[in-house]
C-alpha angles and dihedrals in degrees: 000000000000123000117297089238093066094064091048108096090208103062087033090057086055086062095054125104145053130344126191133185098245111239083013105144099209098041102221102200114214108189132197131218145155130236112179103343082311115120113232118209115185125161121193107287096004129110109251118270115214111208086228090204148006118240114179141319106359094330133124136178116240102238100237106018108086107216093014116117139149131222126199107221127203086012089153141057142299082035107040097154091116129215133193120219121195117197121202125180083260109032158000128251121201115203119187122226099253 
């Protein structure tokens, strides 16, 4: 059963907005919504990706991509200057909250 907070629209909508690659030249933008309590990831040109399901934490598993999942970092305060991680079977991506 995942964590009580990622079924709360209010902390979910916390999560939500645009994430960047930091020092990135061409600025490819990655946003973050919510549709029905499903987290919507979309980036500019790509077909949209549904988290299926959340885990634990802030994390959620990509539907369709085996081993492929996202975490929302510093999702709380005092921190509050979110990141997003995306973890690959052979990596991990930080985004920076734009």
């Amino acid at each position: 059963m995942p964590d009580k907070q990622l079924t709360d629209h209010t902390f979910l909508e916390t999560l939500a907005g645009q994430y960047m690659f930091p020092g990135d030249p061409t600025p490819t933008t990655h946003r973050a919504s919510w549709r029905s309590h499903t987290l919507i990831m979309s980036q500019p040109g790509a077909p949209e990706t549904r988290a299926s399901s959340p885990r634990r934490g802030t994390t959620f598993n990509l539907k369709g991509l085996e081993g492929y999942s996202i975490e929302f970092q510093n999702a709380t305060p005092p921190e509050n200057s979110p990141k997003l991680a995306f973890y690959t079977p052979d990596t991990v991506l930080i985004i920076q909250r734009k």
